[in-house]
SENUPA-759671 format. One line per 10 residues: number of its first residue (from 1); their letters; for each residue x negated, y, z of C-alpha. Coordinates in pm, whole numbers. Each point is the difference from the previous one (the first is absolute). Example, Ala and Ser with C-alpha at 12.3 -4.5 7.8 and 13.67 -1.06 7.14 Angstrom:
! residues 2
1 = AS = -1230/-450/780 ~ -137/344/-66 .
END
This chain:
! residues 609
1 = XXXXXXXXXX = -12219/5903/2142 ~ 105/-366/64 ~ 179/4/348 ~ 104/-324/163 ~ 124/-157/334 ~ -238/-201/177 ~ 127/-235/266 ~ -212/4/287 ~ 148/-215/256 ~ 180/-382/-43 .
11 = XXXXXXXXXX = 345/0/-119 ~ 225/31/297 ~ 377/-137/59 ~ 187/239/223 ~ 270/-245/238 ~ 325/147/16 ~ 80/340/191 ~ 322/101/191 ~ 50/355/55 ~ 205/204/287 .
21 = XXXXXXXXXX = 188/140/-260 ~ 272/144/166 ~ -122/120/321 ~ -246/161/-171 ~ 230/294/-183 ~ -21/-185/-325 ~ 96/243/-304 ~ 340/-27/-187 ~ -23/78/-363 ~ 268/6/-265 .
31 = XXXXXXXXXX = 31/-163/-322 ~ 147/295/-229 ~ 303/-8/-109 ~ -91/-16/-364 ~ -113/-340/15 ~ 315/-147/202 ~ 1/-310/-264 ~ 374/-57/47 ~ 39/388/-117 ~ -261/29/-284 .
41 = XXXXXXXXXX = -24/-336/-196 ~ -340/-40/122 ~ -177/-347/144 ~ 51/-92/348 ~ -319/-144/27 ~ -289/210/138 ~ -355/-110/-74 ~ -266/279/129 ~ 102/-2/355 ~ -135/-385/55 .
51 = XXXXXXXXXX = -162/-91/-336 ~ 301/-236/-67 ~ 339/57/-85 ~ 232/17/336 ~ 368/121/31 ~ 16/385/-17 ~ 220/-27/351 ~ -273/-134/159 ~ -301/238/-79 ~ -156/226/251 .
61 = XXXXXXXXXX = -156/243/-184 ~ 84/318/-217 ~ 55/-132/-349 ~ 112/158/-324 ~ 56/-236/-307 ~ 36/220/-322 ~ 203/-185/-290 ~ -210/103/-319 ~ 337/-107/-241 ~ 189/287/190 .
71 = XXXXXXXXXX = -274/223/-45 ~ -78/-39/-394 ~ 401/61/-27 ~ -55/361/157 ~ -301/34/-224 ~ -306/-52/241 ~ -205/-223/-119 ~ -384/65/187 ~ -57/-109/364 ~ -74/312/110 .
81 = XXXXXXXXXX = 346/172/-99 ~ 205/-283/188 ~ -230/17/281 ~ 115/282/81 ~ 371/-109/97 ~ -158/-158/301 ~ 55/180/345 ~ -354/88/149 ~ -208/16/-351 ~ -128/212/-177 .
91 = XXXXXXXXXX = -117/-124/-371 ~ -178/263/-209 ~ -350/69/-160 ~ -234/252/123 ~ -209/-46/-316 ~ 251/87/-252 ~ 295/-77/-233 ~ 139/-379/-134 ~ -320/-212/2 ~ -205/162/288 .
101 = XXXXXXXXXX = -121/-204/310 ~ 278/-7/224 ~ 57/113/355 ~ 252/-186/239 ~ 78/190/352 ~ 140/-275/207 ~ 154/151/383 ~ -266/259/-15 ~ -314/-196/-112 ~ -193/57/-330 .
111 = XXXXXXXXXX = -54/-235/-277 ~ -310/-200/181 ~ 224/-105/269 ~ 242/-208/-216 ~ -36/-344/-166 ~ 139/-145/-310 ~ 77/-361/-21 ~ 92/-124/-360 ~ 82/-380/-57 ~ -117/-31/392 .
121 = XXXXXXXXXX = -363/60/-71 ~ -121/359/162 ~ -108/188/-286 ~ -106/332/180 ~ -223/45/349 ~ -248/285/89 ~ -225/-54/-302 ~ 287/-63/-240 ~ 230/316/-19 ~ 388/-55/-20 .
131 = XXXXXXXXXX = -41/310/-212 ~ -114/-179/-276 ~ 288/-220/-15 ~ 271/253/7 ~ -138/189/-251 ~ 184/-174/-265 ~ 193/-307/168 ~ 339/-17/-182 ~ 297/-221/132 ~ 99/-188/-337 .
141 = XXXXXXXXXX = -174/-279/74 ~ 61/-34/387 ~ 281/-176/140 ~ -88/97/386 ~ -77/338/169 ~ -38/15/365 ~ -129/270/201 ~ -134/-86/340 ~ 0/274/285 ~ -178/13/303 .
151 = XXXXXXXXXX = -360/-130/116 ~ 2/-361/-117 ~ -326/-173/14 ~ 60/-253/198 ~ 160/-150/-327 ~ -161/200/-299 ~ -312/81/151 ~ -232/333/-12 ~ 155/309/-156 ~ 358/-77/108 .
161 = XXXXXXXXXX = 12/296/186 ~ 309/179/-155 ~ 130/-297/-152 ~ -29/-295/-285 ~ 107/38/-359 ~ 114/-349/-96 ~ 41/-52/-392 ~ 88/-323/-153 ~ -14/-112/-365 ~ 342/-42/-195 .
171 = XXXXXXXXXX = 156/-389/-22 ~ 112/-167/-255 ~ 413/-32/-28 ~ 226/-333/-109 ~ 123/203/-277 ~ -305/71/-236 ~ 1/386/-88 ~ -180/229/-214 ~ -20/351/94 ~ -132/289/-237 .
181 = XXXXXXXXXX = -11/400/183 ~ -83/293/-184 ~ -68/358/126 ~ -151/338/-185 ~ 44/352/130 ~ -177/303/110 ~ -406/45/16 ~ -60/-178/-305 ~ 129/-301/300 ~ 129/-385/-151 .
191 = XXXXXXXXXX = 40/-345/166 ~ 89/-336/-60 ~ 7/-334/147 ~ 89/-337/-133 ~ 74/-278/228 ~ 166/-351/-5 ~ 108/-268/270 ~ 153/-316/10 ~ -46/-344/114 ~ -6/-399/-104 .
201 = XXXXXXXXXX = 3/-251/173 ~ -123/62/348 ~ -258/252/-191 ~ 113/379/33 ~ -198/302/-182 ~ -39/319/-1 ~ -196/205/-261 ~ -2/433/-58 ~ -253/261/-229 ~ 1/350/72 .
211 = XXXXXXXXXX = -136/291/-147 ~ 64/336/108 ~ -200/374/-107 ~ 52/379/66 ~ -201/355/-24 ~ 212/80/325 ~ 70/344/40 ~ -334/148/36 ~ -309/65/-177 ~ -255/-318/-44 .
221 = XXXXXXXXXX = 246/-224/238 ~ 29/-294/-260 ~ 151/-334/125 ~ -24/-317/-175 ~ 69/-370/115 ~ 20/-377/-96 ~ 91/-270/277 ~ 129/-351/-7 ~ 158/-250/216 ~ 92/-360/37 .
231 = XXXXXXXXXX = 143/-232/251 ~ 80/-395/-96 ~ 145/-202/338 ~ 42/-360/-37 ~ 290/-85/256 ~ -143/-386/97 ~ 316/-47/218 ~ 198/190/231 ~ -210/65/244 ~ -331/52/-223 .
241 = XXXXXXXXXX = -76/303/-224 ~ -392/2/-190 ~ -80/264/-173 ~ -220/297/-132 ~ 6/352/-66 ~ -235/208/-212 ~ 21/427/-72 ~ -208/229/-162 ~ -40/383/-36 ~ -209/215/-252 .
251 = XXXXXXXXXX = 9/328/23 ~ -127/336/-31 ~ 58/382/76 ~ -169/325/-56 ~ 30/250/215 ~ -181/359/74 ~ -175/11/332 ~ -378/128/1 ~ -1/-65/-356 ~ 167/-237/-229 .
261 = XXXXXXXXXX = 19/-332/165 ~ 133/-346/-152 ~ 126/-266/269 ~ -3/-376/-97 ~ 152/-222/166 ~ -57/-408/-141 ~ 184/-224/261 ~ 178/-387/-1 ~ 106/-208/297 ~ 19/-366/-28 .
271 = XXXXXXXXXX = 178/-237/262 ~ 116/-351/21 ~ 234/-90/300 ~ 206/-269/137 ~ 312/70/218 ~ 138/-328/167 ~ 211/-165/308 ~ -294/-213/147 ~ 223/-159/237 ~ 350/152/170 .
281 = XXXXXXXXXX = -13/337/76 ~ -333/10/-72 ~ -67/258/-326 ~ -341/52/-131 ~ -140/222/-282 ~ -331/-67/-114 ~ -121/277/-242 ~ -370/33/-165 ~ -63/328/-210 ~ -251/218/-178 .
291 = XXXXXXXXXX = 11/370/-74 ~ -263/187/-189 ~ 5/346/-41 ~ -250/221/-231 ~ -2/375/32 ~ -183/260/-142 ~ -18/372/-58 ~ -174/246/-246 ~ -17/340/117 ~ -89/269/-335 .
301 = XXXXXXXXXX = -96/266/246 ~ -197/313/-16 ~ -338/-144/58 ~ 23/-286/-193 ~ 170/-380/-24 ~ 81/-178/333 ~ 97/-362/40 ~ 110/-162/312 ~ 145/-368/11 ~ 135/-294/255 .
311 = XXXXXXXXXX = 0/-377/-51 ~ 241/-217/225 ~ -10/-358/23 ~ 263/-174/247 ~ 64/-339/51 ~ 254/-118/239 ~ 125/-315/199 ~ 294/41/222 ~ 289/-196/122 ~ 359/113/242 .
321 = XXXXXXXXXX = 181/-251/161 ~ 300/-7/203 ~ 81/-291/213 ~ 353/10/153 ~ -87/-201/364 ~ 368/55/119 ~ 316/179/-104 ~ -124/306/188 ~ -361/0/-31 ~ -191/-13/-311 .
331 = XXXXXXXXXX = -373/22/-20 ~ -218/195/-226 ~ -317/-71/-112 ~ -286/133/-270 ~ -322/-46/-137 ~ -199/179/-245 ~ -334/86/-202 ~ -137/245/-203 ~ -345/64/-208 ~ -16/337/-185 .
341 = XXXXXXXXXX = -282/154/-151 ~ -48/350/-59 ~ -234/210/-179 ~ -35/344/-163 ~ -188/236/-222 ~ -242/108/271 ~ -173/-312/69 ~ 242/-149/300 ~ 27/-385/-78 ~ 173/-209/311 .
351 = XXXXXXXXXX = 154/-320/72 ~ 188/-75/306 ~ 262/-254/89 ~ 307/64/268 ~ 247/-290/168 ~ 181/-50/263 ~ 324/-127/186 ~ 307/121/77 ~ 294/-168/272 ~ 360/142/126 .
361 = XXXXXXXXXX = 300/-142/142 ~ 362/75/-122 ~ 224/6/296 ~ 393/-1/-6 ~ 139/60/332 ~ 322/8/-111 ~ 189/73/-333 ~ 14/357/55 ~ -413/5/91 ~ -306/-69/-197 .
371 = XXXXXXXXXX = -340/55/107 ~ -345/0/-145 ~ -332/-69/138 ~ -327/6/-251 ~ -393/-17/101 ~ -238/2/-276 ~ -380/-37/-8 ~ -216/37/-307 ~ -389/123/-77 ~ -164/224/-232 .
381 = XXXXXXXXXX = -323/-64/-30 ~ -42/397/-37 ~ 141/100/314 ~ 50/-314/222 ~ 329/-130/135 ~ 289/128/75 ~ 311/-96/174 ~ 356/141/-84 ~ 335/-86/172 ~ 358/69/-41 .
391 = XXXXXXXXXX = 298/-38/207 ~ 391/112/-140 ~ 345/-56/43 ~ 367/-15/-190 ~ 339/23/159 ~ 329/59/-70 ~ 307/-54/221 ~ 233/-106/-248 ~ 112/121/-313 ~ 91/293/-134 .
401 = XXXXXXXXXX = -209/130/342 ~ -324/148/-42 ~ -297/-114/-79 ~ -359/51/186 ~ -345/-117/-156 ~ -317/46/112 ~ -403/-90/59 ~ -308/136/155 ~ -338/-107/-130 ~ -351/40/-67 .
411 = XXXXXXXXXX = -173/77/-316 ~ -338/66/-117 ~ -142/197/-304 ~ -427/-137/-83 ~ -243/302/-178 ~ 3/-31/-330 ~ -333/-142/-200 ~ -52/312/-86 ~ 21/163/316 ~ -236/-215/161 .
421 = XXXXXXXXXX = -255/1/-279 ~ 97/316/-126 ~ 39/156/-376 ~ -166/265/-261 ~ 158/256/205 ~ -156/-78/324 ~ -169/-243/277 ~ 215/-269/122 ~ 30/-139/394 ~ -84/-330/38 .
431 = XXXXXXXXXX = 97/35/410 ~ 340/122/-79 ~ 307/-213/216 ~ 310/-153/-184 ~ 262/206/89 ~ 316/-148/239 ~ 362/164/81 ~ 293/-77/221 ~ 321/60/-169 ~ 339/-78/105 .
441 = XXXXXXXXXX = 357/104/-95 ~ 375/4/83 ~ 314/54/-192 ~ 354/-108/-57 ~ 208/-72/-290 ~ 385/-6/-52 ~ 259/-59/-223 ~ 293/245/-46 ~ 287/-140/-114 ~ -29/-278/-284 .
451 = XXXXXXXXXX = -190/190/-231 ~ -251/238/160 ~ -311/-47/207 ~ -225/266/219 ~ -342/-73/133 ~ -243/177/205 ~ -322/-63/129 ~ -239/107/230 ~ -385/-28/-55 ~ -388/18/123 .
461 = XXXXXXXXXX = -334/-87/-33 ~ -300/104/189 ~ -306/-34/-213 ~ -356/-64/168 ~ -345/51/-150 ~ 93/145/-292 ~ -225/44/-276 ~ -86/332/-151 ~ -162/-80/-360 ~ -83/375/-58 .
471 = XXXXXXXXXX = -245/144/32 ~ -272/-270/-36 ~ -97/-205/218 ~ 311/-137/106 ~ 115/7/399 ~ 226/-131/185 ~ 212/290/206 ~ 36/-39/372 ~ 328/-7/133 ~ 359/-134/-180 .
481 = XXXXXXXXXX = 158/167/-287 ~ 422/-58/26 ~ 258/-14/-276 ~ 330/-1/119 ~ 329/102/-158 ~ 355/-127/-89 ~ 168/-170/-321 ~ 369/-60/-47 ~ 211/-100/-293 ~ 362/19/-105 .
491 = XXXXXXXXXX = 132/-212/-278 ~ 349/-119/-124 ~ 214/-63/-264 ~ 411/170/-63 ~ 280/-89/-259 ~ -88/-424/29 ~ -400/114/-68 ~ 66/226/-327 ~ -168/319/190 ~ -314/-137/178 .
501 = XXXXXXXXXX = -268/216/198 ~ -292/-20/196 ~ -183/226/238 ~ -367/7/200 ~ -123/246/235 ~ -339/35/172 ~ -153/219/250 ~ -333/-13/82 ~ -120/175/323 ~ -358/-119/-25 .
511 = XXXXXXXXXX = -145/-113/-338 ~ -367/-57/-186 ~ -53/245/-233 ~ 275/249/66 ~ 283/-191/-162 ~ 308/168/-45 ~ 203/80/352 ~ 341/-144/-172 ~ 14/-158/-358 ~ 329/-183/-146 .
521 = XXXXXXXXXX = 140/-228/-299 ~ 365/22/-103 ~ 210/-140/-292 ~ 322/-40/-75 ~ 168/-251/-322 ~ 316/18/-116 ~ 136/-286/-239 ~ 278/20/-129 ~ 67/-330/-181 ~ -229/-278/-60 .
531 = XXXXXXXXXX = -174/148/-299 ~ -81/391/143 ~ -213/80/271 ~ -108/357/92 ~ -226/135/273 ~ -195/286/166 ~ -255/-40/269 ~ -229/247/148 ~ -332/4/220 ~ -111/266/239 .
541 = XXXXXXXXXX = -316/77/145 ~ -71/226/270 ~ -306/223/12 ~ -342/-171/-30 ~ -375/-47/-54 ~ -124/-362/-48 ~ -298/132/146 ~ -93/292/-220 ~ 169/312/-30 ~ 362/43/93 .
551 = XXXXXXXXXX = 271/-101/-293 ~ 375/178/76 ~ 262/-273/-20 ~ 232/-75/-289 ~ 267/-180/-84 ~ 60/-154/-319 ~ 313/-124/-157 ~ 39/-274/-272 ~ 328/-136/-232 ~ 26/-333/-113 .
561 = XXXXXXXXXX = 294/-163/-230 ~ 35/-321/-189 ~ 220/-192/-185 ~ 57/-405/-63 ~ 47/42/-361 ~ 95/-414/-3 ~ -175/-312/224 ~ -294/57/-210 ~ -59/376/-21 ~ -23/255/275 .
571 = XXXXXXXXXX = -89/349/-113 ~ -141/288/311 ~ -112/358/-1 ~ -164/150/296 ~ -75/395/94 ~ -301/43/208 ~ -92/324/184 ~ 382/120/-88 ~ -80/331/156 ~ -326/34/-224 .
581 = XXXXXXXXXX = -191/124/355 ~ -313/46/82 ~ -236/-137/216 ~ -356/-171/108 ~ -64/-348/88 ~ -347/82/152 ~ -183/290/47 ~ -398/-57/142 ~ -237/215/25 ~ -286/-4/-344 .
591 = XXXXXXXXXX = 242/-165/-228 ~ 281/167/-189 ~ 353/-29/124 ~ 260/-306/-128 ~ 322/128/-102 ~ 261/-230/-3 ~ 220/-97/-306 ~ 239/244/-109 ~ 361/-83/-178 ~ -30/-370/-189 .
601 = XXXXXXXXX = 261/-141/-233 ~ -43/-366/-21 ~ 218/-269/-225 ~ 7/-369/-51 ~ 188/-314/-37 ~ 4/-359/129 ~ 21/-292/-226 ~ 126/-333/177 ~ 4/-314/-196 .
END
């Protein structure tokens, strides 16, 4: 079925908005305290909350950046793991083990309500499933990981409901480097990646292979992967950056449900962009990508061999600009356009376009004061127009005071393609309404001491016409659906930063899907010299169902050590599932349970020249 976005309507500018944003209860979110820059090493630049880099001080919105070096040094190395560290998400699979489509639970929403961005071209949307790309996106060969909470399409569009998943492709260094990793362990399980960077001249590079397979820890649950990725950025001057990206992903797992069944998943992305001072204080990105995506499945089952596959064509044209008109106001402005085609195994062949516009104003009161306001308007040919808006604010009194961050905003969630034209397992609804929401939040942050930083935040959304896929046909349910809840986050460092840790916490009073009530990440490192570092973290969920039937929470424990054998060698060993529990990642009715992976031993090394 070939599904695209058909403009209906002329292409519209939207003139710049102001918004009441403080007399009308604006939400205060916090930044947690595991991405305080000055504290962690990590950039303090933030990209997903505008599209453009902007000083971390300054952002409005709820923003975790995730350093993937810091990560492979505790031994995580897939997205889904690190994920995980973020207050108010929830990374797992509901399909199975390493290699099965993903799920990602952002503030109470399921996986449908989320977008990924990689290399600032949207890869997933209602007919594209996030899932796909989580089920075996690795961190090796990314160099940015932002997660974006809150309803945010006035920026990002449909689907930012719980949030924004902002990836960007690794850059190429000054000092050219060659980097070999290694790892073999438990399930039959092995991985490696080679990568190298550099630069010359003005031209900088970045290059990586992976290849990673395992019979995970169950019956007819095998994994197997080959990706790539590139980035070469020609630096013209200071001001100008031209460039392109390109990633791929092949992959395949089988796992036991109805039969045996064989996912494929064939996917690249392509993108060219341009980042450049047009005049002073005035940024612009211009950024023109491609993503294709090929997915099938064979299903052995009792009465004989079925095969269901997608085909997704996107091309995109977008451009972000930020055009400082004073020293406290700053005006933002977008554009974009999109073509995808989509078809499938049952006959569905569609081609529809989507644009639209985008226009805020930055607003600094004072130094202690920032303030957002965003209006965005953009068509699907599918489901007409639709108008999002967000208004936020930032403020702190002065230093080492507390912090306060916050937004409300409307989102919107379209059918998917197969919703509205429906599937081999039932009628679709060609009448069905795009989803909208309200969601707002507000939280405070503050440092203790030198060293130590607490965070808590408080959160909502009020969902309206939402879908119900099953049973066939599709409807949309009168009334609002809430999710509502509360993350926090503790992190800090002791002895000049040779014992480390890190803690989130989330309760969820309303959630889709019965999510856990309370789920939590911990870890704590201890280094004792340069060359050692050791670590334990563990994860906690709370009792569940995903939807099916109820799951009793766990908690599962993992041990990570390595050692900097010299500057080119860096040996690690890892223990997974330490306690060797028990438990189920899913549970639905007509297909067996999926038990989760019991104790893992996992070695490799690191080879830097």
């Amino acid at each position: 079925m070939r599904n695209t976005l058909k403009a209906s309507g002329p292409f519209r500018m939207l003139l710049s908005v102001s918004c009441p944003l403080l007399a009308s209860g604006v939400t205060l979110t916090a930044t947690p305290p595991s991405l305080a820059p000055s504290d962690q090493g990590l950039d303090a630049l933030i990209v997903s909350a505008r599209r453009l880099p902007a000083n971390a001080e300054r952002i409005t919105s709820s923003v975790t950046q995730l350093p993937p070096r810091k990560f492979e040094e505790r031994g995580i190395f897939d997205l889904k793991s690190a994920l995980n560290a973020v207050p108010g998400v929830i990374s797992t699979s509901t399909s199975g083990q390493s290699g099965a489509i993903g799920s990602l639970f952002i503030r109470g929403t399921t996986t449908p309500y989320s977008q990924v961005v990689v290399d600032g071209v949207r890869l997933s949307d209602s007919t594209a499933p996030l899932g796909n790309f989580l089920a075996g996106a690795r961190i090796d060969d990314l160099d940015r990981i932002e997660v974006l909470r809150g309803p945010h399409s006035a920026i990002h569009g449909g689907e930012a409901v719980g949030g924004v998943l902002w990836l960007e492709t690794a850059r190429g260094s000054e000092k050219p480097t060659s980097r070999l990793m290694t790892e073999a362990g438990s399930f039959n399980s092995f991985a490696t990646h080679a990568s190298t960077r550099g630069q010359s001249g003005d031209l900088t590079w970045f290059a990586g292979l992976g290849h990673e397979g395992t019979d995970n820890d169950s019956e007819l649950q095998r994994f197997e992967q080959n990706r790539g990725a590139l980035r070469l950025e020609w630096e013209q001057n200071e001001s100008t950056a031209l460039g392109l990206t390109f990633r791929s992903i092949d992959s395949r797992f089988d796992y036991p449900a109805y039969g045996s069944n064989r996912d494929h998943l064939d996917a690249a992305l392509g993108t060219l962009y341009a980042q450049t001072e047009l005049a002073a204080g005035w940024d612009a990105r211009f950024t023109v990508g491609h993503y294709r995506e090929n997915y099938d499945n064979e299903n052995l089952g009792e009465y004989g061999t079925f095969l269901y596959g997608t085909d997704l064509d996107r091309s995109s044209v977008a451009t972000d600009q930020s055009i400082q008109l004073s020293p406290n106001h700053t005006l933002l402005w977008g554009a974009f356009f999109e073509n995808t085609d989509f078809q499938n195994s049952i006959g569905s062949d569609l081609s529809r376009d989507r644009l639209g516009s985008y226009t805020g104003l930055e607003w600094l009161p004072s130094d202690q004061l920032t303030t957002t306001a965003i209006l965005r308007w953009e068509d699907y040919a599918a489901h007409g127009e639709e108008v999002t808006w967000r208004c936020a604010a930032a403020w702190q009194a002065a230093k080492p005071g507390p912090l306060l961050r916050g937004g409300i905003g409307r989102a919107f969630r379209t059918p998917t393609y197969l919703d509205l034209f429906g599937t081999s397992y039932g009628a679709g609804n060609p009448d069905l309404e795009a989803e909208s929401s309200t969601g707002w939040d507000l939280g405070i942050e503050q440092a203790l001491g030198e060293h130590h930083r607490i965070a808590l935040t408080w959160f909502a959304n009020s969902i309206e016409n939402r879908i119900r896929s099953y049973p066939t046909p599709p409807v949309n349910l009168s009334g609002t659906t809430p999710t509502r809840g509360i993350e926090s986050s503790l992190s800090g460092s002791w002895q000049g930063s040779k014992l480390s840790y890190q803690l989130s916490w989330t309760w969820l009073e309303e959630s889709l899907s019965d999510q856990p009530a309370h789920s939590a990440n911990a870890s704590l490192d201890w280094r004792p010299d340069q060359r050692w570092l050791f670590g334990i973290g563990a994860s906690y969920l709370d009792d569940h169902s995903w939807g099916g039937l109820p799951l009793e929470g766990y908690v599962l424990v993992r041990l990570h050590a390595s050692y900097q054998a010299n500057e080119q060698l860096r040996l690690h060993a890892r223990i997974e599932n330490l306690l060797d529990r028990d438990y189920q990642l899913a549970n639905f009715n007509g297909a067996p349970p999926i038990d989760g992976a019991g104790l893992g031993l996992f070695t490799g090394a690191t080879l830097t020249f």
